[in-house]
N, C-alpha and C positions, 0 to 999 in steps of 0.2 A: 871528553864527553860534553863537549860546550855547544849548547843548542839554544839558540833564541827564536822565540814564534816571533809571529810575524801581528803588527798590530791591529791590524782589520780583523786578521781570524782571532784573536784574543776576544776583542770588542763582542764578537759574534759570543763566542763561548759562553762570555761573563753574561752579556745580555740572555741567553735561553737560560743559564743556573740561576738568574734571578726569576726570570717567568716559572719556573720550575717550581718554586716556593709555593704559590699562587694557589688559593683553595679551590679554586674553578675546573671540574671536571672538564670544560671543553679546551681552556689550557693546557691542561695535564693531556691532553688526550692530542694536540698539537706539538706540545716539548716530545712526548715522547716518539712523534714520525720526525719530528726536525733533528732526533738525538739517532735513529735508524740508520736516518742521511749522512750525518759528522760520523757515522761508524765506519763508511765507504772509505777514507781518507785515513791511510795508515798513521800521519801524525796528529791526528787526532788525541791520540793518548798520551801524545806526549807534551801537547796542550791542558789536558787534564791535572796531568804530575804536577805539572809548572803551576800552576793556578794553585793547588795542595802544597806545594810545596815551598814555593820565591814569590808568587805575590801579595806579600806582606800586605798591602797597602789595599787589600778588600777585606769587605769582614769575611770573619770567622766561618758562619754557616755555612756561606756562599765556598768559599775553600773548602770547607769539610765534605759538603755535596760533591762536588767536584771528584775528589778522591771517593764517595762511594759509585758514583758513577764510574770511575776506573776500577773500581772492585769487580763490578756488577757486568763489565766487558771482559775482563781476565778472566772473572767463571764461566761467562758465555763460551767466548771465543778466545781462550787464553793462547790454546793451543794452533791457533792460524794467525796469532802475532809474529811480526819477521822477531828473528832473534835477538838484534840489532835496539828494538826498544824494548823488549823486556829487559836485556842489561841496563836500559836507559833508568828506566821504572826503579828495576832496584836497587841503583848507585842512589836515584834520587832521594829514593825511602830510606834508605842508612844515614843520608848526610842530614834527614827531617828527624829523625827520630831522637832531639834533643828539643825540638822546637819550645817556643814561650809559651804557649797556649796546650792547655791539659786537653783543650777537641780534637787540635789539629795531631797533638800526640798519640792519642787515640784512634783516630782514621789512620794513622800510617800505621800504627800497628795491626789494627784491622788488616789494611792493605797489607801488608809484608806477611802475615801468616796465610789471606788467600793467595798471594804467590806460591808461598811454599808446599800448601795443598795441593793445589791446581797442577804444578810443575814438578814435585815434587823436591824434598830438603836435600837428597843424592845431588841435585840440576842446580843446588845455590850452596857450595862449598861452605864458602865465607862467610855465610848470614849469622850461623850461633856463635862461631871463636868472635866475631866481631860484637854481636848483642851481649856475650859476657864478659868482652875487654869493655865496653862502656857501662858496664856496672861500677869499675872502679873508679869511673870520672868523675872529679869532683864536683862537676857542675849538678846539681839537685836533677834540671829538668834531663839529661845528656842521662843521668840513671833511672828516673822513674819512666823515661820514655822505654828503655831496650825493656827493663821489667816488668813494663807492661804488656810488649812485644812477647817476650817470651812466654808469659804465662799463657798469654793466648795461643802461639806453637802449644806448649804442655797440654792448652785444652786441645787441639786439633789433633796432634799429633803422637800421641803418649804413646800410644804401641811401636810405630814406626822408630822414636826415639829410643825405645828400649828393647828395639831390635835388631841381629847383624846388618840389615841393611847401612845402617850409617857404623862410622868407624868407633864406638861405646861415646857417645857425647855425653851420658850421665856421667861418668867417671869421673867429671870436670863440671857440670852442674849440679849435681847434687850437692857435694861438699861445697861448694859455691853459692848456694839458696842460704844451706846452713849459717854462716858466717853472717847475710844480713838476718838473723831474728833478731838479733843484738838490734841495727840499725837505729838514727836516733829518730827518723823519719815511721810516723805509725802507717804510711801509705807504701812505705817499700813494704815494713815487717810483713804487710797483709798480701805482700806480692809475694813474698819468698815463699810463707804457707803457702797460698793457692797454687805455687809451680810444683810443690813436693807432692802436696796432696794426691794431684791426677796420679801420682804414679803408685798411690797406696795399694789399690784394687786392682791391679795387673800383678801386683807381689814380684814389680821390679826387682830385679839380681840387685841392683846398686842399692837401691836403696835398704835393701832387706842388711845389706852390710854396714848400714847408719842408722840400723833401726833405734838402736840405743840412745843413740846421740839425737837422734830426732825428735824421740818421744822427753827425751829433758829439757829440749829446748821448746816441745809445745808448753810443759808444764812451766817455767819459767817466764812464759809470755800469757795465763790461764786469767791472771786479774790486771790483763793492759789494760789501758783508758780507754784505746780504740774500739769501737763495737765493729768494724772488721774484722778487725785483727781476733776480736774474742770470737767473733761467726768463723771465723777459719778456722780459730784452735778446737771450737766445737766439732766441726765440722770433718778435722783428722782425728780426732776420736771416737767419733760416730766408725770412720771407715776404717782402723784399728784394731775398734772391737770384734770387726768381722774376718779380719786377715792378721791378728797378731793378739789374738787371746792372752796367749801364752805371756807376750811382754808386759800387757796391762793388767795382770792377776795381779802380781805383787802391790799394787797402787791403786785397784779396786774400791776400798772404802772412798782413798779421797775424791779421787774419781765420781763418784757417786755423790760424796757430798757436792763438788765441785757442779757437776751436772746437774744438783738441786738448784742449786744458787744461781745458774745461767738460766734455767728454764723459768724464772723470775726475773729475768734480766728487763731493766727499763725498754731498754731498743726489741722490738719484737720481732727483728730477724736473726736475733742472737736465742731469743727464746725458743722460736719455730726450729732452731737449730740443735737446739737443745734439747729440746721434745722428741726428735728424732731416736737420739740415744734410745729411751725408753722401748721405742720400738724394734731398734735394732737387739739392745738385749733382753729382750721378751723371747728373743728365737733362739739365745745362746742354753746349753743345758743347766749353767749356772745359773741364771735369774733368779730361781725360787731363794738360793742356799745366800747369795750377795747381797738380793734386792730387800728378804724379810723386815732386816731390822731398822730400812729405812721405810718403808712402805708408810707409816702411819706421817711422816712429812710430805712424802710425795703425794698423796692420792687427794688431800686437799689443793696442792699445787694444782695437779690437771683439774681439778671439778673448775678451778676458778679461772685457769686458762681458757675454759669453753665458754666462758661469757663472750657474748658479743662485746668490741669495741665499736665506740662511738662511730667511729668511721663505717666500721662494717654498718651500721645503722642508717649512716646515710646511703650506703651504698644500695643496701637493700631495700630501700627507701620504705623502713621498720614502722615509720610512722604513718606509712601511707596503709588506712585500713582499706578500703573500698579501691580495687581498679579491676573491676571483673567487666567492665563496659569501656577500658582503657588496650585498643586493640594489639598485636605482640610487633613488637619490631624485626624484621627476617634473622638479624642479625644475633635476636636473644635465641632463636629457635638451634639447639645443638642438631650435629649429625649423628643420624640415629644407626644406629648396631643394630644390622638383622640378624637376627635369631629363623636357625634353621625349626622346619618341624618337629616335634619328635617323634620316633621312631613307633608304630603301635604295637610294635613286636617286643616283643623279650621279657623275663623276669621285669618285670615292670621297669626297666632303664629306660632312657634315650633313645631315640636311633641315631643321634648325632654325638659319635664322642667325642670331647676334645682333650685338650693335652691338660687341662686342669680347669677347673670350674671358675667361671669367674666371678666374683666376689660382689654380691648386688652393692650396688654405689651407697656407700655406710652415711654420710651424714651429709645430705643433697641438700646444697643451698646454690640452686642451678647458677644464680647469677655472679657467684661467688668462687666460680668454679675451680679457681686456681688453690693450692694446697694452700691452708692458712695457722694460725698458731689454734686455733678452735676445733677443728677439724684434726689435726694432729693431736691434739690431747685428750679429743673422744676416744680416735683409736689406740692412744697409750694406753688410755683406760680399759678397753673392749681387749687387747692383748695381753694385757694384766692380768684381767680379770681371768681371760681363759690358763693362765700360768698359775694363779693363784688359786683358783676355784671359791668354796665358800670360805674359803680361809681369808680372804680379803672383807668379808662383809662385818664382822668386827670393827672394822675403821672405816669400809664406807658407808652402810648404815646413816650413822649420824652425822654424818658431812648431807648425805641425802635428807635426812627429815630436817636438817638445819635450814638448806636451798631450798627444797621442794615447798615449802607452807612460807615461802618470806610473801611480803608486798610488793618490793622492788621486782618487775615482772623480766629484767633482764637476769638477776641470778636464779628467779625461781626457771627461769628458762634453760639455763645450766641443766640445773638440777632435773629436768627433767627428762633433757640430754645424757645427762648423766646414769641414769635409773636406765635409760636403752643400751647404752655402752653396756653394761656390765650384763645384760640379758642372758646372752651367750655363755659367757664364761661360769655366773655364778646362781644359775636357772635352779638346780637342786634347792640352794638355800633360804631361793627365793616365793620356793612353795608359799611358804607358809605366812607373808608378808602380803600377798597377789591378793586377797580377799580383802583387804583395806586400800592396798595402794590401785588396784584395778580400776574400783569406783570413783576415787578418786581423779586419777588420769581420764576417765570419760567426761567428768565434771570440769576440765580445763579445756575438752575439746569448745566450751562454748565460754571461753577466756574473753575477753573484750581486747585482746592484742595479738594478733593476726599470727605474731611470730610463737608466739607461746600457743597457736592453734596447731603452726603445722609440725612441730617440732613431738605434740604429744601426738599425733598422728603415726608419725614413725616410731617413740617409743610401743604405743599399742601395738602394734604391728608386728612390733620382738617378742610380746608375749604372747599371740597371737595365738600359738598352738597350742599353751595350757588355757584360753578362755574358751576352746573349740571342746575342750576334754571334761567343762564343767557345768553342771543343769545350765540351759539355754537361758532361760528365765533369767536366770539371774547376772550373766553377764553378757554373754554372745547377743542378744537381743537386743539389749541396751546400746550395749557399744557398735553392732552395725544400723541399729537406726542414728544413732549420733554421728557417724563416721560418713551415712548417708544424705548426712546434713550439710554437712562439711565440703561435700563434693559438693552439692550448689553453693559453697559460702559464697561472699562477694569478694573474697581475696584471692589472688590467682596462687599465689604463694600456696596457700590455704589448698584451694581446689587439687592442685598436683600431688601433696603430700597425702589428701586422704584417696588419691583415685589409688596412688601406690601402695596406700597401708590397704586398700577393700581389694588388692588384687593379690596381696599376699593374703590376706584372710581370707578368700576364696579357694586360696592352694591349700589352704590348709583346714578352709572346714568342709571342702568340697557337698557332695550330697547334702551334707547338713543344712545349707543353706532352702533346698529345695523349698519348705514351707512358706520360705519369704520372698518367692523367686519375681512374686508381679507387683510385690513393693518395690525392689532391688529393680527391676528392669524398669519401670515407670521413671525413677530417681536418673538412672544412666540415660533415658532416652531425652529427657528432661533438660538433661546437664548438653545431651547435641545443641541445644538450639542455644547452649544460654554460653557459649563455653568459645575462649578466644583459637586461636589457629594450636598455640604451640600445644596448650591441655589437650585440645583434641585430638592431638596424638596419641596423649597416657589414657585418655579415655577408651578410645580403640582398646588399647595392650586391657584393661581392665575389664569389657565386654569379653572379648577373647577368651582371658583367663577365666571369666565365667562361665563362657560354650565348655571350656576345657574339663571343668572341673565340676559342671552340675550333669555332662552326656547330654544323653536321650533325654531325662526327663524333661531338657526344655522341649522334646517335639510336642508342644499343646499348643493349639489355633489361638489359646488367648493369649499366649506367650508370641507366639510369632507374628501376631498382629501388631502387639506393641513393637516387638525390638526390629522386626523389617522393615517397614516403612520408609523410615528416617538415614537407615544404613542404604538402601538402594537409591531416595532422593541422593545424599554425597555421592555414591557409586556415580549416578546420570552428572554429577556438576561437574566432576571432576576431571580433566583431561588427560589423557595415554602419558605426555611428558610430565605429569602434575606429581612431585616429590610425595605431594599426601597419600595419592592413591595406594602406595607401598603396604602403610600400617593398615590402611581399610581393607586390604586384598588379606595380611594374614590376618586378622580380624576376622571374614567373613570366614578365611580357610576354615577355622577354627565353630565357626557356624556350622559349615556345608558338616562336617565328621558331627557334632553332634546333633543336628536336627536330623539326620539320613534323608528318610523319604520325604520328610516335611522344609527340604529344600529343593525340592522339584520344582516349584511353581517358578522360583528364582532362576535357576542351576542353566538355563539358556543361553539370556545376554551375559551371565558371567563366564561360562565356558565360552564362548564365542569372545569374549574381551582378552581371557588370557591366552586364546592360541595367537588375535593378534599382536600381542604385546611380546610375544616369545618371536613370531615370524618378525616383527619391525625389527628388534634388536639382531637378529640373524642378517637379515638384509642391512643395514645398519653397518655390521661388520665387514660386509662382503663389498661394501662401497670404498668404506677404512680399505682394505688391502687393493681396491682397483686403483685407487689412489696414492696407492704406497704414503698414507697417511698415518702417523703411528699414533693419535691423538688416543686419549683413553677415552676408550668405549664404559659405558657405565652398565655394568647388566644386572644390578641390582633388579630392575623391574622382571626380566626374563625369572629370575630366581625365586623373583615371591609368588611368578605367574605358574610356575610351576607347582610349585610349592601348594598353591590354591588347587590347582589342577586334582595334585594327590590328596587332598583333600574333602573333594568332589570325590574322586574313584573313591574313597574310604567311607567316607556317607551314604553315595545314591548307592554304590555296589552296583549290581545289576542296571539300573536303571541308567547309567552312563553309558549304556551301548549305543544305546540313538544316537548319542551326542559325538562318541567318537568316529562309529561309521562315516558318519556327514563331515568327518576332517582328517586334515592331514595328519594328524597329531603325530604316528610313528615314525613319517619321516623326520618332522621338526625333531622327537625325539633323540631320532638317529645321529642327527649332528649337533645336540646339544649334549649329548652321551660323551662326542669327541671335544669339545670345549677345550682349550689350555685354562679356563678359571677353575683348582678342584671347586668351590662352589656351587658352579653351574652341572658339573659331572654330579656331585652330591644331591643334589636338587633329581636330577635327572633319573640317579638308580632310582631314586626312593618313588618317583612315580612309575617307572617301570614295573618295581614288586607290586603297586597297587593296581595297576592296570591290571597285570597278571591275574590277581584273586578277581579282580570285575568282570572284566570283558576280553578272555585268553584268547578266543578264536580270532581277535583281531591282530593281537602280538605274534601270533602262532607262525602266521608269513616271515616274520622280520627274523626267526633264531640264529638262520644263518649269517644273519651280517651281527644283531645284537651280541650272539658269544662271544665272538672272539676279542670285543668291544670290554665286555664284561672282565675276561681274563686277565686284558692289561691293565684292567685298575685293579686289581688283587696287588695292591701296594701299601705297606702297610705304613710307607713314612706319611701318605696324607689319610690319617685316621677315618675322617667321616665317610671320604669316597671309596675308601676300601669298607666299610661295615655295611653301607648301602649299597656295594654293588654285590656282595656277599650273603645278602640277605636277600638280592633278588633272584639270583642265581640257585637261592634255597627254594622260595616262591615257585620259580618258571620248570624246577624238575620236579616239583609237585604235579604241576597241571602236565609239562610233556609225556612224564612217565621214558617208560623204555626207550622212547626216542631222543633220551637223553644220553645216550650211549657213544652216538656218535660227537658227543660234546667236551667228555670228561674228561680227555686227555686233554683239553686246553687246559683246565683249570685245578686239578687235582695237587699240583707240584707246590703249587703258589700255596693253597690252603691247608696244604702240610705244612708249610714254611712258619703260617703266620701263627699255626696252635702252636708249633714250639717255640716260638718266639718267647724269650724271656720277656719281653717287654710290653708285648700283647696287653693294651688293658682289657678289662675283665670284660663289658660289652662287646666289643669284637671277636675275644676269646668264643661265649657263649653262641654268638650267632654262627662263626665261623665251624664248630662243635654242631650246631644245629642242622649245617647248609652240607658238611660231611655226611652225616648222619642221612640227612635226604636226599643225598645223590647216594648213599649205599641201600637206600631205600627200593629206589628204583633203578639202578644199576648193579646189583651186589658184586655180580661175576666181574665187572671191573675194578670195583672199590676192596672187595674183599682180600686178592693179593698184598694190599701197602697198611692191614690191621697192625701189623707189627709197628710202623711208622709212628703210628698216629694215636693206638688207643687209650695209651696211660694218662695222656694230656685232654685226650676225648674226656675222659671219666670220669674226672677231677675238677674239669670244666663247666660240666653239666648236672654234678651231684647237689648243688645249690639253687637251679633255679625250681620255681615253682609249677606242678603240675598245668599242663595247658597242651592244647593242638602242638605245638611247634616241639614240643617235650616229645609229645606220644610218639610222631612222626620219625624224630628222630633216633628215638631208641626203637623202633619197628625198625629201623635200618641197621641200626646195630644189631639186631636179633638177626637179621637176612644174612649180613657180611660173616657173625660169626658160623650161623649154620655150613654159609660154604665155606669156610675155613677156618675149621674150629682149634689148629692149632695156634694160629695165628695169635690167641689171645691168650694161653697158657701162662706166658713168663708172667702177663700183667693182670690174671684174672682177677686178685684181691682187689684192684682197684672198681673192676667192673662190677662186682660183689657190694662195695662200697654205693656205686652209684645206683645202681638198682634200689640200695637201700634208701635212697631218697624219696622215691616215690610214696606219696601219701594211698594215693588210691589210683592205680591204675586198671586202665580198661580190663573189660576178664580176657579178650582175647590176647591184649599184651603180658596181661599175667602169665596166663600160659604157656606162651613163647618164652619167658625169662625161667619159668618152672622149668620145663622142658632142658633148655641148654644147662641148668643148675645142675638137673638130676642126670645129663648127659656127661656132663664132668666129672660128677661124683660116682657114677657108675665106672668111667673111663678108670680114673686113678686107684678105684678100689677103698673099703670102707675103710682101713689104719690108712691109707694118704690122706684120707678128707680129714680124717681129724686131728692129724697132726697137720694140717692145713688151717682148719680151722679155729686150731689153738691159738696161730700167730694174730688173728682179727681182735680187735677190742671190742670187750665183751656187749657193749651195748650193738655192737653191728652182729655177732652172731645170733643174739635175741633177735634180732629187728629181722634179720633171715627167715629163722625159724617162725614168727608168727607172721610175717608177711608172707613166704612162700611154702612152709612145713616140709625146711630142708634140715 
């Protein structure tokens, strides 16, 4: 394998890896067409190795580039190198991987595990027998180099290695990591943990067979000197406690004390490490019965872990009160999470369900954004407290009145952090405290220290929904004129924290707010002009949430003089590719549904903007595929345009006829219906059902291509697109009626599918229950044959939501499907019995159809069946019968 470059192209190489350092964009933008070029020339790479590897006599960096620039071609094009140098590449990297220099050891390990990625560890026999015979070399660098290598394999590749694919290589690494804990080096010990580690949470075969012996040699290494070495042993006991309960019971206390002491630890990645623990056993069944009789040491730990460090101080530059006139830099602005509509149908849900709720962002110090020891020991706290309940306030209490009233405005900042942690979990206990500590937390919003401003803004915010439940007067008033203050503060900090605390306090005091609706909107409109790029985003989301949450009653001329104006000047500034216009668009959406008619004046150039922003990105697409370009298409704006769209239909209602006739809308529709994004399919049904209720005689052409559209999203593995296309398919056989017959067999099979589905969440369930129910409505003579199928999970489905149109609809279809088949529902009548009994007040004429089929069964079985029938029902539902139907 003996290859000498040749000197000129050396020359060449070294000179462009030194331009490459170079902080000049037009440099950078020169090395990397000159680097395109040297890519042409298959040895190329093997000038790279060489430079990483034998010439000693450059520095350091300039080699280390080198080899990541080889990285960075094997990921690319590993796979169109001749075979010829990648043997080259990796004889090279085995013979470097003792190197003098801890950089250059480093990049070849880098490099040797993206080999082994790329190519896979099957295509490199030799790489592990050979990285764990040079473990036992006594040369210091010749071992910490392979165990660096390898630990980086264990992070790449830990499934692969622990599975038949290779011939068991743990069988001989594992017991091989074991043996250096001992090591007298604290930079191996820290390697051998992190190699074992990865393989905790796969519950590795091998390893689960050295559990024993693993877990004695973490605890033996638990007070090393290394703060590695101590982050790693924290860190297999964090992942332990999730996959080997069982081994860590017996050693629990010390454990626990052990876990104290680290989460104190001087080095603050051994603490964050440590802090962990808490949270992971917060979700074990034991916490409460293990954690009790440490609790009253721990819970001053975390309060004091939430202080800011010095650092963080500088970071968040804590000192800086005043930068509200200091413009945002692009790079501070995060990428923002669109949030679909919600649905306006159903027991008061969503229309968008997802697979779990996500968790508003707990303790936002946006600049700060990486998990830190402060942040972690809020939510130790905030998970405690929900384990504990009030039984924790014994010991937090007075850690809180200690923090909370200091001078030092960093721990009273703790403390105030601390007082929102616990909201959730210990809310019962904390009734009774709220009427002193409320006022007090309002009286800090005008703190003289920025950070202790925005910090009580989101504690307020936790308690938000007991000051909404108490005479106005006394706190709700108070605290939204303060918190309106707040939103013009001069600290941007400031300004974000309370636009987020006044948009949950609008979720939560909804209508209440009405009386203060032309202070509150004056303040918001106020805050547009005065307010840098990134807030005016949260600003949006906080208008929004106020369309949301106060309706109709903003439609007043004095209301929508203030709040339009300033929303349509942005609308005009802002342009089709402008990232802002997204949050303005669902902003307004949320406008258009609550002012209805009194967004008419508006509703033209808005409509007219989103069908072009839906037709660009369509066209947009259709360029991508003429090009066989596969670059990603971004269709976030398509999705919000729609999104506004249904919006509009759900406001103007009727009055969106105009607007549709005069466009294309239902074709765009048609091919945004067929989307590969579910989001844009989702976006899509939902304005479909709205069109529907508005303006059906224009939908009414498209049924034959839209069903069968419809049918194939009847999928229940992408949630949202199956609940919205389910709900319009409920909608569109309301308005067709009996022409809905020739439809039904598309869809019936799928919607039996998904009510029995175990796994059905509950919103889907209900609409899916609803959208049955109104195709039996209007089609009984088809629907009513498959009652057997479908009606116990119908019944049961719909006994909980609350009376409304989509209720009534529904069970009028149930009354239709049984009349024409009234054995149909025999085996399962107690349940339908059941469900009936839900209704609070149903129409007379739905009564009488439920009367009717009652007294038709009780007639049917004869008066001893009905009441040895009716024996089986629990007595509160026989009651609820008899005086709701006087059966």
């Amino acid at each position: 394998m003996t290859w000498e470059p040749q000197a000129e192209g050396l020359q060449q190489i070294i000179a462009i890896l030194k331009e490459s350092q170079s902080p000049d964009t037009a440099t950078q933008m020169a090395v990397q067409m000159k680097l395109e070029e040297f890519n042409q020339y298959p040895d190329f790479n093997k000038y790279l190795i060489y430079v990483l590897t034998k010439l000693k006599t450059e520095d350091e960096p300039t080699r280390s580039l080198s080899g990541l620039i080889l990285k960075n071609n094997i990921r690319m094009h590993g796979s169109n190198l001749q075979p010829e140098i990648v043997e080259y590449i990796k004889h090279e990297c085995l013979q470097a991987v003792g190197d003098n220099s801890p950089l250059i050891r480093a990049t070849v390990g880098i490099l040797i595990t993206t080999i082994a990625s790329n190519g896979g560890l099957q295509n490199w026999p030799q790489l592990l027998p050979s990285l764990c015979e040079m473990l036992d070399n006594p040369n210091y660098n010749v071992c910490e180099g392979a165990f660096s290598a390898l630990q980086k394999i264990c992070e790449d590749s830990a499934e692969i290695l622990d599975s038949a694919a290779l011939n068991g290589p743990l069988n001989v690494m594992i017991p091989k990591f074991l043996q250096y804990f001992k090591h007298s080096s604290p930079k191996i010990r820290s390697h051998a943990i992190a190699c074992i580690n990865q393989f905790i949470i796969n519950r590795s075969q091998v390893l689960m067979m050295h559990i024993d012996s693993f877990i004695e040699n973490l605890f033996n290494l638990s007070s090393d000197e290394d703060h590695e070495v101590r982050k790693n042993v924290c860190h297999g006991l964090v992942m332990l406690l999730e996959v080997r309960m069982d081994r860590l019971m017996p050693h629990m206390s010390q454990i626990i004390e052990y876990m104290l002491l680290r989460t104190q630890d001087s080095d603050e990645g051994v603490a964050l490490e440590a802090s962990e623990f808490w949270l992971s056993l917060a979700e074990q069944s034991i916490c409460k019965d293990v954690l009790a009789p440490y609790l009253s040491q721990l819970a001053p730990v975390l309060v004091r872990g939430m202080r800011y460090s010095e650092i963080d101080i500088i970071l968040l530059k804590g000192n800086v009160e005043e930068d509200d006139m200091v413009p945002d830099r692009e790079e501070d602005i995060h990428p923002r999470l669109y949030k679909s509509r919600p649905l306006p149908f159903k027991s008061g849900d969503g229309r968008n369900v997802t697979d779990g709720e996500d968790e508003e962002d707990e303790f936002d110090e946006s600049s700060l954004s990486e998990w830190n020891l402060r942040k972690c020991s809020a939510a130790a706290l905030d998970v405690l407290a929900n384990v504990f309940r009030e039984d924790c306030l014994p010991i937090v209490l007075p850690i809180l009145k200690d923090t909370l009233f200091q001078q030092d405005w960093v721990i009273k900042e703790s403390g105030v952090l601390a007082l929102g942690a616990i909201a959730e979990g210990c809310m019962q206990g904390m009734i009774q405290h709220l009427p002193e500590l409320i006022p007090y937390l309002i009286s800090c919003l005008s703190d003289k220290k920025a950070l202790v401003r925005s910090i009580t803004c989101w504690t307020l915010s936790r308690y938000a929904n007991w000051v909404v439940n108490q005479p106005h007067d006394q706190y709700l008033k108070p605290l939204m004129e303060e918190l309106l203050k707040r939103i013009l503060d001069s600290n941007k900090r400031v300004q974000e924290a309370a636009c987020s605390a006044f948009a949950t306090l609008e979720e939560e005091a909804c209508t209440e707010l009405v009386p203060y609706l032309e202070y509150i909107l004056k303040t918001l409109v106020f805050a547009f002009s005065k307010y840098q790029h990134k807030n005016l985003l949260i600003l949006y989301d906080a208008v929004g949430t106020l369309a949301d949450s106060v309706g109709h009653h903003l439609n007043k001329p004095q209301y929508i003089d203030i709040l339009m104006p300033p929303l349509i000047d942005k609308w005009n500034l802002l342009k089709d590719d402008d990232k802002d216009l997204f949050p303005l668009l669902e902003c307004l959406s949320s406008i258009a549904t609550a002012l209805q008619s009194g967004f008419l004046p508006y509703c033209d150039p808005v409509y007219k903007r989103c069908i072009s922003l839906i037709e660009q990105t369509i066209n947009q697409e259709m360029l991508c595929k003429q090009n066989h370009s596969f670059e990603h298409l971004d269709k976030e704006r398509m999705i919000v345009a729609l999104d506004l769209l249904s919006g509009l239909a759900e406001g103007l209602d009727r009055h969106i006829e105009t607007l549709v006739a005069d466009s294309n809308i239902m074709h765009l529709l048609y091919q945004c219906m067929q989307d590969v994004l579910p989001e844009v399919r989702q976006s899509s049904f939902a304005l479909l059902g709205d069109l529907t209720k508005a303006c059906f005689p224009h939908v009414h052409p498209f049924m034959g291509e839209f069903f069968p559209i419809l049918a194939k999203n009847l999928n229940p593995d992408f949630i949202s697109v199956c609940n919205n296309a389910t709900w319009a398919i409920g909608e569109i056989c309301m308005k067709l009626g009996e022409e809905t017959k020739q439809y039904v067999h598309l869809v019936h099979h799928s919607l039996f599918v998904i009510i029995n589905s175990p796994n059905t969440p509950k919103t889907l369930l209900e609409n899916t229950a609803i959208t049955i129910g109104r195709l039996g409505y209007v089609c009984p003579v088809e629907m009513a044959p498959y009652l057997p199928d479908f009606v116990r999970q119908w019944c049961t489905s719909l006994r909980h939501i609350r009376d409304n149109d989509e209720k009534d609809s529904a069970f009028r279809g149930m009354c239709h499907m049984i009349t024409v088949n009234p054995a149909g529902i025999v085996p399962d009548f107690i349940f339908f019995c059941d469900a009936i009994a839900s209704w609070v007040n149903p129409p007379q004429d739905l009564h009488q159809m439920i009367q009717k089929i009652l007294l038709g069964f009780k007639t049917q079985v004869g008066e001893e069946n009905w009441r040895r029938f009716v024996e089986q029902f629990p007595p509160t539902l026989s009651e609820r019968l008899v005086t709701m139907y006087n059966i």
